[in-house]
Kinemage of the C-alpha trace (Angstrom):
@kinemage 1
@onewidth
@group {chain A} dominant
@subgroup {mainchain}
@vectorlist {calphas} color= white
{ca unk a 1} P 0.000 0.000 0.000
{ca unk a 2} L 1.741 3.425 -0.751
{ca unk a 3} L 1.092 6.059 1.695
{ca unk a 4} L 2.836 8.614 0.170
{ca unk a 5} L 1.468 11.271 -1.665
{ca unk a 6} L 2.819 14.167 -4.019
{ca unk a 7} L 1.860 17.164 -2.329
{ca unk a 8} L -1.222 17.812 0.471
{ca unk a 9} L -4.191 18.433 -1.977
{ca unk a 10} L -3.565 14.649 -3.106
{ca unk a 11} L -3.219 13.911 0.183
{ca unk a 12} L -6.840 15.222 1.175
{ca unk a 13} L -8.388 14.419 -2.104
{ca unk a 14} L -12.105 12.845 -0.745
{ca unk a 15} L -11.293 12.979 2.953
{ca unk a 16} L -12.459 16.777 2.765
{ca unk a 17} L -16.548 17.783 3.777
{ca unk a 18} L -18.392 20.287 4.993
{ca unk a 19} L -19.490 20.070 8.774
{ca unk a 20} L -16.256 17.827 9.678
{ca unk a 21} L -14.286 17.734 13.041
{ca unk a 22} L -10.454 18.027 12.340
{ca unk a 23} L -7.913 17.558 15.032
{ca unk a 24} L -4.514 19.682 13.901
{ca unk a 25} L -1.976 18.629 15.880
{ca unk a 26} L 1.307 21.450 16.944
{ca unk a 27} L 1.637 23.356 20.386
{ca unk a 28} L 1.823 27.086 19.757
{ca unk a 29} L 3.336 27.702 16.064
{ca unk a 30} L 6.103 24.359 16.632
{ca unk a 31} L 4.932 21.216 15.412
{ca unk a 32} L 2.207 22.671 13.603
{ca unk a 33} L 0.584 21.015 10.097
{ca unk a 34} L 1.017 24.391 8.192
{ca unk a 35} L 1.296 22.852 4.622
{ca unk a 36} L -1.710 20.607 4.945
{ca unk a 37} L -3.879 23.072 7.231
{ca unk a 38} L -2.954 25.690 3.712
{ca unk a 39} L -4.651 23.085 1.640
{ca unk a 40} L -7.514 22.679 3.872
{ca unk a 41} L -8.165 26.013 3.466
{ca unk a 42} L -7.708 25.779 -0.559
{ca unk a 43} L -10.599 23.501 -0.847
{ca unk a 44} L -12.984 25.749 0.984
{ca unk a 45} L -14.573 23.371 2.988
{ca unk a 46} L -16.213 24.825 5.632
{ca unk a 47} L -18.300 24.440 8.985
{ca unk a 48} L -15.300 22.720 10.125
{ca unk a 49} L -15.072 21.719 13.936
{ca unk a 50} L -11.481 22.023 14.465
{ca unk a 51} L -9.619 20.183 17.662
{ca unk a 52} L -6.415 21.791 18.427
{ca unk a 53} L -4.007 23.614 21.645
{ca unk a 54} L -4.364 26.428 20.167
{ca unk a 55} L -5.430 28.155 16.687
{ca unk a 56} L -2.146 29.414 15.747
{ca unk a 57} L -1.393 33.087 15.343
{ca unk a 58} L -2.350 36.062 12.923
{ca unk a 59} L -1.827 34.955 9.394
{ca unk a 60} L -0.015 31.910 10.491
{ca unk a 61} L -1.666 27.924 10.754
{ca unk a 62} L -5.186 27.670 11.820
{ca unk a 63} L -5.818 31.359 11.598
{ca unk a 64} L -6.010 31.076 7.558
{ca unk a 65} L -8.906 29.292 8.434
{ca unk a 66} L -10.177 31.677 10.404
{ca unk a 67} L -9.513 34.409 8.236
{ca unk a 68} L -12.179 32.562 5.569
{ca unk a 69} L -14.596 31.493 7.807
{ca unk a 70} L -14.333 28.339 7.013
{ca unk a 71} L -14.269 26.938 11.173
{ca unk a 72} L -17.484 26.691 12.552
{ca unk a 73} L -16.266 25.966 16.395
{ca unk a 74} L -12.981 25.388 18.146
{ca unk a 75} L -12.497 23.102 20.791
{ca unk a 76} L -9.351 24.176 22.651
{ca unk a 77} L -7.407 25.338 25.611
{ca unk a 78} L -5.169 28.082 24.442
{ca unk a 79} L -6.210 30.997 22.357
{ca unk a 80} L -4.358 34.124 23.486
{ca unk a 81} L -2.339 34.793 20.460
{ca unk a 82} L -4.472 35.339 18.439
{ca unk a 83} L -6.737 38.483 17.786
{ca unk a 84} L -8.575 37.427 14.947
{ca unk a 85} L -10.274 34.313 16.849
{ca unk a 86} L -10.833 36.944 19.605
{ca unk a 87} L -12.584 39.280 17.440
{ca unk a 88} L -14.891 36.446 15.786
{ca unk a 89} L -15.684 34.739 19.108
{ca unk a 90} L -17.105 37.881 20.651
{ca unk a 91} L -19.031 39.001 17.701
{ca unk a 92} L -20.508 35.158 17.792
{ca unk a 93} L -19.508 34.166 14.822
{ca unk a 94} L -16.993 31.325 15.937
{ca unk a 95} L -18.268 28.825 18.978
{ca unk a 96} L -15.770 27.840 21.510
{ca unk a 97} L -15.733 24.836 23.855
{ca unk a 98} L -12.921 25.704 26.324
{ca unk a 99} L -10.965 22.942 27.738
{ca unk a 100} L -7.850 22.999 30.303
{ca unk a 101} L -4.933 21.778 28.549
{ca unk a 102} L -4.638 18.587 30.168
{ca unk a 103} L -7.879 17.449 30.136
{ca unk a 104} L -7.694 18.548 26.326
{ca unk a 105} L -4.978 15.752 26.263
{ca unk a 106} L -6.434 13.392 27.868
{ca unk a 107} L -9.659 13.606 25.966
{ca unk a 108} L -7.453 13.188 22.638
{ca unk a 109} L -5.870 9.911 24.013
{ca unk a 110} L -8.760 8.698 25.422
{ca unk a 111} L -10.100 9.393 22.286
{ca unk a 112} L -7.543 7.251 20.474
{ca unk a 113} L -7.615 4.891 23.119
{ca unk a 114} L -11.870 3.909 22.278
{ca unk a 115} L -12.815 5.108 26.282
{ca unk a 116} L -15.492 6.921 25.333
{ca unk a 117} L -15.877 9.511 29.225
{ca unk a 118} L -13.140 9.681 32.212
{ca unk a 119} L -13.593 11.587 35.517
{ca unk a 120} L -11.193 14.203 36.727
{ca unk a 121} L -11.235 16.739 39.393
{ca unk a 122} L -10.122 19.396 36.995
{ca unk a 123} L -12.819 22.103 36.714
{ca unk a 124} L -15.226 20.871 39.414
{ca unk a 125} L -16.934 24.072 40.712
{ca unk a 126} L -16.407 25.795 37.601
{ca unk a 127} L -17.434 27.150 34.472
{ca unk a 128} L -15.826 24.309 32.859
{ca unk a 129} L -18.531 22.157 34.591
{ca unk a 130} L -21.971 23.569 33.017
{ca unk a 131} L -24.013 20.736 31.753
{ca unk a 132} L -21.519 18.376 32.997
{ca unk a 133} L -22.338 15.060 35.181
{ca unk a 134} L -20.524 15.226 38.547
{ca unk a 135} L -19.963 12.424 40.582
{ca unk a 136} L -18.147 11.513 43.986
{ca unk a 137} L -15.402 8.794 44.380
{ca unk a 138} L -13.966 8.460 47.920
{ca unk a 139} L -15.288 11.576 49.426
{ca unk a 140} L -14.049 13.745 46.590
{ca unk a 141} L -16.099 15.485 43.359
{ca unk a 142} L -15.264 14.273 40.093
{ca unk a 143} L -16.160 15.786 36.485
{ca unk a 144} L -16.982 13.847 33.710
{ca unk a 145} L -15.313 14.285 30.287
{ca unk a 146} L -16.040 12.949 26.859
{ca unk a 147} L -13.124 11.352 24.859
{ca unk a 148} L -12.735 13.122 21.980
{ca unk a 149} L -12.578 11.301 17.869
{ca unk a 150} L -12.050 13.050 14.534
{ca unk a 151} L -12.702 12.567 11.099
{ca unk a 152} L -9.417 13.574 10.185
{ca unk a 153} L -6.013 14.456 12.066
{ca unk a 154} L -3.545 16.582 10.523
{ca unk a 155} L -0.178 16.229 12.514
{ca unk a 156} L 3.583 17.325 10.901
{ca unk a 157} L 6.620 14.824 11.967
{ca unk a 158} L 10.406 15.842 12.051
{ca unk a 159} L 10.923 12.070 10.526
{ca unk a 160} L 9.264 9.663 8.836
{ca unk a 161} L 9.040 6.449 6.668
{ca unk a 162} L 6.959 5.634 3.855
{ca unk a 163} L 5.025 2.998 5.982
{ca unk a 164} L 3.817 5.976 8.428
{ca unk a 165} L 6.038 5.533 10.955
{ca unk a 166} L 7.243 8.686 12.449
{ca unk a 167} L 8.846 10.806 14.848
{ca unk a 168} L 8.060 14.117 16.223
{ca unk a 169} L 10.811 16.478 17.448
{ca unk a 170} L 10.827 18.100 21.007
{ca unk a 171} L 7.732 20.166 21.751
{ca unk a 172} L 6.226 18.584 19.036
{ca unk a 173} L 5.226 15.467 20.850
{ca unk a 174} L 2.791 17.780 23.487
{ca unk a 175} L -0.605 16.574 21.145
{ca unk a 176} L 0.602 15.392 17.449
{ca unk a 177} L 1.417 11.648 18.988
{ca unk a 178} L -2.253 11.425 20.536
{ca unk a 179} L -3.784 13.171 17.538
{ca unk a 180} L -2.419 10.499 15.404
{ca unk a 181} L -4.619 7.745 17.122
{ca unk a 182} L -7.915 9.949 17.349
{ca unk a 183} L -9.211 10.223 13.900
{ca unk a 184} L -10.963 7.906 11.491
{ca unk a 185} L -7.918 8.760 8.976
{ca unk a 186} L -4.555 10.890 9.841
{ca unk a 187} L -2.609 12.460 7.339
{ca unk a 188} L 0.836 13.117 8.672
{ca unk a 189} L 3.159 16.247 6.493
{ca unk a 190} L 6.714 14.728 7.375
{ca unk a 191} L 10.226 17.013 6.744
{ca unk a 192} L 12.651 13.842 5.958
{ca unk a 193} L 11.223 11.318 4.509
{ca unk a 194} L 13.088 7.621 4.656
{ca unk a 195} L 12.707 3.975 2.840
{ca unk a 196} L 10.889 1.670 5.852
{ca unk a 197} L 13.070 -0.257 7.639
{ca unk a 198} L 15.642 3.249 7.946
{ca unk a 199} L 13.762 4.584 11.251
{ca unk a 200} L 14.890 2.197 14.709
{ca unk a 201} L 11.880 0.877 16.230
{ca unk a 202} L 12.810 2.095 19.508
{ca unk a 203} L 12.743 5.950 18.261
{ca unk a 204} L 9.344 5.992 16.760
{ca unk a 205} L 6.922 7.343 18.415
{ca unk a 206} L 3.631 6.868 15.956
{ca unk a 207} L 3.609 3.674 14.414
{ca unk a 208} L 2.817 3.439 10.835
{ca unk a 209} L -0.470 1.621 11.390
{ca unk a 210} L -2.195 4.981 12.724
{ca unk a 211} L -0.969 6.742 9.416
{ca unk a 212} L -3.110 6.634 6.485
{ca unk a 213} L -1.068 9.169 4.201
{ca unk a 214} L 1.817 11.113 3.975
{ca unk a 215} L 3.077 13.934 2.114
{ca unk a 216} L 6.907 15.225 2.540
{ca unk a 217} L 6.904 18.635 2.851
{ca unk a 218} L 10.934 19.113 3.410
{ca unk a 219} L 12.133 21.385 6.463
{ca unk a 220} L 9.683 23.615 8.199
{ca unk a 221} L 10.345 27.230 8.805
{ca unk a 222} L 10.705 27.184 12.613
{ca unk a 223} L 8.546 30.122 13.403
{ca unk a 224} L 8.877 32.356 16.582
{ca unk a 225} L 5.315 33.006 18.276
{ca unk a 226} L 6.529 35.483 20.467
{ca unk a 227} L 10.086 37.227 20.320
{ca unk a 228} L 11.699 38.506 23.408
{ca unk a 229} L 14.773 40.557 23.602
{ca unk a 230} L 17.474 42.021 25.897
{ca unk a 231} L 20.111 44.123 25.825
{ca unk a 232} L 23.448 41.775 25.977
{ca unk a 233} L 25.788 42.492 28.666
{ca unk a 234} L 28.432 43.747 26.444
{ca unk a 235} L 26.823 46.239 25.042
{ca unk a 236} L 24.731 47.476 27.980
{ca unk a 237} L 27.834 48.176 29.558
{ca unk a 238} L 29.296 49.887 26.858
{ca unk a 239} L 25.922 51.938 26.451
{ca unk a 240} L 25.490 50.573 22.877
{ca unk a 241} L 21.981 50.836 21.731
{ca unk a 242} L 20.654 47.397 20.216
């Protein structure tokens, strides 16, 4: 079976539909499926329900979506970088289910895992549990939370082989790995791509089985989502403006 594909519209060609949930893998702008998340938004489906950390910054990732309305709702648990979700989510025109970031996590692997609920004591007595069943084990409150399962995961690898195996770099690995179990098909965008057999078993960390398709997309521009600078020591003593 050959898993790889030319480029990411042949790698989405009839996975695509309106009114679809998407997990996109990445934490902040690293790890991020940029190349197939642009080709997403080239095919204009729309009404998407899009599971992801975060939803990328201005002009960058997920945001192209945004800036085409093309995402219906977000499920998520980070969205501070980004004004244009901001702006649409308080003039109603994007929904938002909020999560905390672990229980984001763990709703992914559970996801991937076929448990359909857990309980944790995150959010008891919060917003977080509207509408949510509650129940006591040992003397302490638990919240219940739904495992979460896509039509389609997006999720970029450092590495990978052309039987799907692959493996994620870093801060990468936060929700690509779990993403990659959690959807009816995952399409992975990998930067080196190697014969099978080339990757040793004991670095992979998504098997191949979990990966449907795979388009190699050569090395990602390693974005910086927020730049900080200081004057160095050098030149601060010297009084050197930089």
């Amino acid at each position: 079976m050959n898993k790889v594909y030319p480029d990411a519209k042949s790698a989405l060609a009839g996975l695509l539909k309106d009114g679809m949930t998407i997990m996109s893998g990445g934490f902040g702008l690293c790890g991020i499926a940029e190349t197939l998340s642009d080709a997403i938004r080239d095919s204009g489906v729309k009404d998407l329900t899009v599971i992801s950390n975060n939803a990328g910054v201005d002009g960058i990732g997920l945001s192209r979506l945004l800036e085409t309305r093309q995402i219906r709702k977000m499920i998520s648990s980070y969205v501070g970088e980004n004004k244009l979700f901001a702006q649409q989510y308080l003039a109603g025109e994007l929904e938002l289910e909020f999560c905390p970031q672990g229980t984001l996590a763990e709703r992914i692997r559970a996801g991937g895992a076929g448990i359909p609920a857990f309980f944790t004591k995150t959010g008891v007595g919060t917003l977080v549990a509207e509408g949510k069943e509650v129940r006591e084990f040992d003397g302490e409150k638990y919240l219940m939370e739904r495992g979460l399962f896509a039509d389609l995961a997006i999720v970029h690898a450092w590495k990978g082989d052309t039987a799907g195996n692959l493996v994620y770099r870093k801060t990468a690995r936060n929700f690509n790995p779990m993403m990659a179990t959690a959807a009816k098909v995952t399409v992975a965008e990998v930067e080196h791509l190697l014969p099978a057999g080339q990757i040793d078993p004991d670095h992979i960390h998504t098997p191949g089985i979990f990966v449907k398709r795979i388009v190699h997309v050569g090395t990602a521009l390693k974005r910086i989502e927020q730049r900080t600078v200081r004057k160095r020591e050098a030149a601060a003593a010297a009084g050197e403006e930089v």
